[in-house]
C-alpha positions in Angstrom: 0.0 0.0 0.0 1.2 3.5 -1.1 1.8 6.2 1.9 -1.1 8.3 -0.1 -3.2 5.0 0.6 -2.0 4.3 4.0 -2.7 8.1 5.4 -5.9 8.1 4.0 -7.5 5.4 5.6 -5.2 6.3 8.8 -7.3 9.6 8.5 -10.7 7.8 7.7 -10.5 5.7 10.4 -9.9 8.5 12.9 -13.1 10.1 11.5 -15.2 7.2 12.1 -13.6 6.9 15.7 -14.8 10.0 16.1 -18.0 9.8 15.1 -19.7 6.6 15.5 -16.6 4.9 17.8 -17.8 7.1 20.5 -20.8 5.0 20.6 -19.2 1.6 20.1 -16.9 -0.2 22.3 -12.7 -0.9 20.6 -13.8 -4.6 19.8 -16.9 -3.5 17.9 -15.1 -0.4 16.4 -11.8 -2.7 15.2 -14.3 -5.2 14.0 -16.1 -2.4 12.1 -13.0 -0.8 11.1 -11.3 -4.3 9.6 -14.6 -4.7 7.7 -15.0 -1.2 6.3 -11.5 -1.0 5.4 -9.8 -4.5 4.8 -6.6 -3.5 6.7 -6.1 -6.4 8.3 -3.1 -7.0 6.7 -2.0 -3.6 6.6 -1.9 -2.2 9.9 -1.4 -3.3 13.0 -3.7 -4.5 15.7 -1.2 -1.9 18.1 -1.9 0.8 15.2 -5.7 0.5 14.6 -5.9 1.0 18.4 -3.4 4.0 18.2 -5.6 5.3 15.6 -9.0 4.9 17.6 -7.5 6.3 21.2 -6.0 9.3 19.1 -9.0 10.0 17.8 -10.4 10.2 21.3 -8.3 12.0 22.9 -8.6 14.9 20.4 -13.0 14.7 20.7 -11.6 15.1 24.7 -9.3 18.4 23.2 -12.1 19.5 21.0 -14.6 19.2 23.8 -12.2 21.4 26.4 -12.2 17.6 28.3 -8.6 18.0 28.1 -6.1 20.4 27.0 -2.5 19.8 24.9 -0.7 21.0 28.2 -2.1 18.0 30.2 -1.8 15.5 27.5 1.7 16.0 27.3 2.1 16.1 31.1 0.0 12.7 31.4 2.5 11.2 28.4 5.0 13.1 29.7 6.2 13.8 26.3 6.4 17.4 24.1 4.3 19.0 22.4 6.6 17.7 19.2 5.6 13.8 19.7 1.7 14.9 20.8 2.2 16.4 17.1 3.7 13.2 15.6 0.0 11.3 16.7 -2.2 13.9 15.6 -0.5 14.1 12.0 -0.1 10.2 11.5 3.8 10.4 11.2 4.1 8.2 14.1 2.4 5.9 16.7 2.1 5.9 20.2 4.7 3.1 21.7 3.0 0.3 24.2 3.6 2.6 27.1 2.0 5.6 25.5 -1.1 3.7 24.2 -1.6 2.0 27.9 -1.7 5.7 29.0 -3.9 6.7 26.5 -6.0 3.9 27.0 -6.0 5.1 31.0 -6.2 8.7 30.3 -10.0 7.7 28.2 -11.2 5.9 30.3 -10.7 8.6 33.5 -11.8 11.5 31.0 -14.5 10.5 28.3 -18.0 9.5 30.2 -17.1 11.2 33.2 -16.3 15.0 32.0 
């Protein structure tokens, strides 16, 4: 798959995260996503997930949930790497996924 290829759905699936993955739970939304899509064979389980918990975390910054200041400081990474996520140029490692995972679940039914 071309990079064009690979940003756009990267982007789609971020938009449908957004939208009707708030509704769903990850299971249903990967299950969705791997149907819609086909990409099971090119991304990731670790980078569909990346994807979906991005996507979250900026409806949480659009929503004034959260701000960029305090995802950094709950990463405890710059502003640079926070930039890296939002723009698809890079993925979240294990650790920083687990923390997005954690910082979702404290922040999106409950603010």
């Amino acid at each position: 798959m071309s990079i064009e290829d690979q940003d756009f759905i990267m982007r789609q699936i971020k938009l449908l995260a957004k939208g009707i993955g708030a509704l769903m739970d990850i299971n249903s939304l990967k299950e969705l996503l791997f149907m819609e899509f086909s990409v099971e064979d090119e991304l990731s389980d670790h980078e569909v997930e990346s994807l979906i918990y991005m996507a979250r975390v900026e409806d949480l910054i659009d929503r004034d949930v959260l701000t960029n200041e305090e995802l950094e400081t709950y990463l405890g990474v710059s502003s640079n790497r926070i930039n890296q996520f939002t723009t698809n140029s890079d993925i979240p490692t294990e650790i920083e996924l687990e923390k997005l995972k954690q910082l979702v679940d404290e922040k999106m039914y409950w603010d």
